[in-house]
C-alpha atoms as a printed R data frame, in Angstrom:
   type eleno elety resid chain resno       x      y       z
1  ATOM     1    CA   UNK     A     1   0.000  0.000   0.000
2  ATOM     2    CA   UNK     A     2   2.937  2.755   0.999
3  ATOM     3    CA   UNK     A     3   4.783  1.581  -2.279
4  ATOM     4    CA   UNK     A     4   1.604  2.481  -3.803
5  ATOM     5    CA   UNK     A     5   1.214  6.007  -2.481
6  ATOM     6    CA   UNK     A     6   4.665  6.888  -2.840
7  ATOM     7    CA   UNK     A     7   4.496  5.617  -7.055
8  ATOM     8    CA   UNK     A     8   1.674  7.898  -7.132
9  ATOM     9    CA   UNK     A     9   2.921 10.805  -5.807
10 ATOM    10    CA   UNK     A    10   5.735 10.540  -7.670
11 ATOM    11    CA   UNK     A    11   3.673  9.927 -11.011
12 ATOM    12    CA   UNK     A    12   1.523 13.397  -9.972
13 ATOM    13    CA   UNK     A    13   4.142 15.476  -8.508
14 ATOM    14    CA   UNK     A    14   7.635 14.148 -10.784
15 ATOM    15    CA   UNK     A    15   9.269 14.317  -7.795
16 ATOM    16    CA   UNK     A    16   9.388 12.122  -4.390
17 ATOM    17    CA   UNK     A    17   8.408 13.882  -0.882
18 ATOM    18    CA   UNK     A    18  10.309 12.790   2.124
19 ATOM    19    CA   UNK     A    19   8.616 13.466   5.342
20 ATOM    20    CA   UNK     A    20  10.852 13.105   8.496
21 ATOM    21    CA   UNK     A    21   8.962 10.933  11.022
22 ATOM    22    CA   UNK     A    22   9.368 13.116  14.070
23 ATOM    23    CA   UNK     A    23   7.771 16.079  11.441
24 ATOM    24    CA   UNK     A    24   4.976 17.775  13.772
25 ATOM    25    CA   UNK     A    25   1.967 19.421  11.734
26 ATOM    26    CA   UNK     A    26  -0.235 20.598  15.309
27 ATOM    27    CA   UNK     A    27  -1.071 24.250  14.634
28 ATOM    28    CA   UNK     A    28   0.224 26.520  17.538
29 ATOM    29    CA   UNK     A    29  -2.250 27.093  20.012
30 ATOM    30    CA   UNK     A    30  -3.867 23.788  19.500
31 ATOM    31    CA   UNK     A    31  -1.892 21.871  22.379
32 ATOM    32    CA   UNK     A    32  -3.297 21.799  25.869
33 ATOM    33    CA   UNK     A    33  -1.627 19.962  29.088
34 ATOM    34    CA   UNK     A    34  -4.842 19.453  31.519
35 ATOM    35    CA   UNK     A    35  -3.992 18.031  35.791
36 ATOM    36    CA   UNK     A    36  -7.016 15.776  35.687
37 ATOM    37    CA   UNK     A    37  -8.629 13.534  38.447
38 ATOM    38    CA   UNK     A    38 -11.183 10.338  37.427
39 ATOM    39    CA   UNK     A    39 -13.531  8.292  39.637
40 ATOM    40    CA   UNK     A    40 -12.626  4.378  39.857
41 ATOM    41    CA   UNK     A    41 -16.052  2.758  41.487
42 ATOM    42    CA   UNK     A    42 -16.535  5.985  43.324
43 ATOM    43    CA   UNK     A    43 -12.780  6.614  44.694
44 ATOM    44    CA   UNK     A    44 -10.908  9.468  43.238
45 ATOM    45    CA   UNK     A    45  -7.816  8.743  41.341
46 ATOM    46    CA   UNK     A    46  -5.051 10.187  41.739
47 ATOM    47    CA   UNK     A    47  -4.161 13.376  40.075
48 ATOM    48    CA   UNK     A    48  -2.194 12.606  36.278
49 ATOM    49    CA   UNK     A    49  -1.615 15.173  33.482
50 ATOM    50    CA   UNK     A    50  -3.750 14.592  29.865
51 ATOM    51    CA   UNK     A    51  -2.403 15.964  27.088
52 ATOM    52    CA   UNK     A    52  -4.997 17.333  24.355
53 ATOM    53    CA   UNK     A    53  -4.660 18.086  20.747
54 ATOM    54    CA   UNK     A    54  -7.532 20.316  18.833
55 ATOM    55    CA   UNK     A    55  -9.914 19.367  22.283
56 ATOM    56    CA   UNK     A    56  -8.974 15.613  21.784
57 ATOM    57    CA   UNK     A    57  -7.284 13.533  24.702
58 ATOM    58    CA   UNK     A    58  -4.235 12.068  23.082
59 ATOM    59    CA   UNK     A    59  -2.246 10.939  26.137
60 ATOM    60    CA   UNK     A    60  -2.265 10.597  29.671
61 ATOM    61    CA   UNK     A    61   0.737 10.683  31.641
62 ATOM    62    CA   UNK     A    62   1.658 10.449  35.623
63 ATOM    63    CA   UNK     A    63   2.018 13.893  37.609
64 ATOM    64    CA   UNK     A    64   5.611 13.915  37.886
65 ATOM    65    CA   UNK     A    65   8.264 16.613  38.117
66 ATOM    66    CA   UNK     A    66   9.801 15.398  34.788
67 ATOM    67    CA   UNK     A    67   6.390 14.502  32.951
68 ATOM    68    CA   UNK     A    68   5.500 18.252  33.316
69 ATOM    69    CA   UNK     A    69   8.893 19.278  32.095
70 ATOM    70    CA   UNK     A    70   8.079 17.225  29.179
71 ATOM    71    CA   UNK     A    71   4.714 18.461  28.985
72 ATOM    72    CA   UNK     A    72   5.226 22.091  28.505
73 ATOM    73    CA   UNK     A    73   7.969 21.089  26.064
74 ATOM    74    CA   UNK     A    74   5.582 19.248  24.246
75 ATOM    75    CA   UNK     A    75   2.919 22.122  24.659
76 ATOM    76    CA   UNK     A    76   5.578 24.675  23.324
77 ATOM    77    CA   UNK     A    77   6.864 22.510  20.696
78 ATOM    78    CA   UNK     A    78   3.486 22.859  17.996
79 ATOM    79    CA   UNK     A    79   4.391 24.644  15.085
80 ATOM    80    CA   UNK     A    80   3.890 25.368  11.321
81 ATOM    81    CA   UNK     A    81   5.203 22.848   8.958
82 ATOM    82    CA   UNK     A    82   9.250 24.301   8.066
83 ATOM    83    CA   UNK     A    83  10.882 23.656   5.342
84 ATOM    84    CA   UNK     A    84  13.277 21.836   7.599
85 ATOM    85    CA   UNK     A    85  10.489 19.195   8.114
86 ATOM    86    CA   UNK     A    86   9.767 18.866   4.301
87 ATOM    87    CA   UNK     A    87  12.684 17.738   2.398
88 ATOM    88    CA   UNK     A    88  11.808 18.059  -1.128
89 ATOM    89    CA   UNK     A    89  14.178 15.597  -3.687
């Protein structure tokens, strides 16, 4: 199927597209870090940090010193498509 897609991007464009894996397409402003809390059977949980993308939960992560390090890198990292993330051959 990918062999597929890339022959026929090729055939429309003349040209291959490399996209680099770790390539990030989130508009800015669309990340949000949340401290959340759920019920199990009526107990709290304890407190654990959701990330969301466009209002979407995307991951859930333990409230840890180093998880919210990572989690306003994360927040800060959304950005336009570069032309360092599109290599064009």
């Amino acid at each position: 199927m990918e062999l597929r897609a890339i022959a026929a991007a090729k055939q429309v464009l003349g040209r291959e597209i490399i996209i680099q894996s770790d390539a990030d397409f989130t508009p800015p402003g669309k990340r949000k870090v949340r401290v959340v809390r759920h019920q199990l059977n009526g107990r709290r949980a304890e407190a654990h940090l959701r990330w969301y993308v466009a209002g979407k939960a995307f991951r859930s992560l333990p409230l840890t010193n180093s998880n919210v390090a990572l989690s306003n890198s994360w927040k800060g990292s959304a950005a336009c498509v570069s032309e360092s993330q599109l290599e064009l051959l």
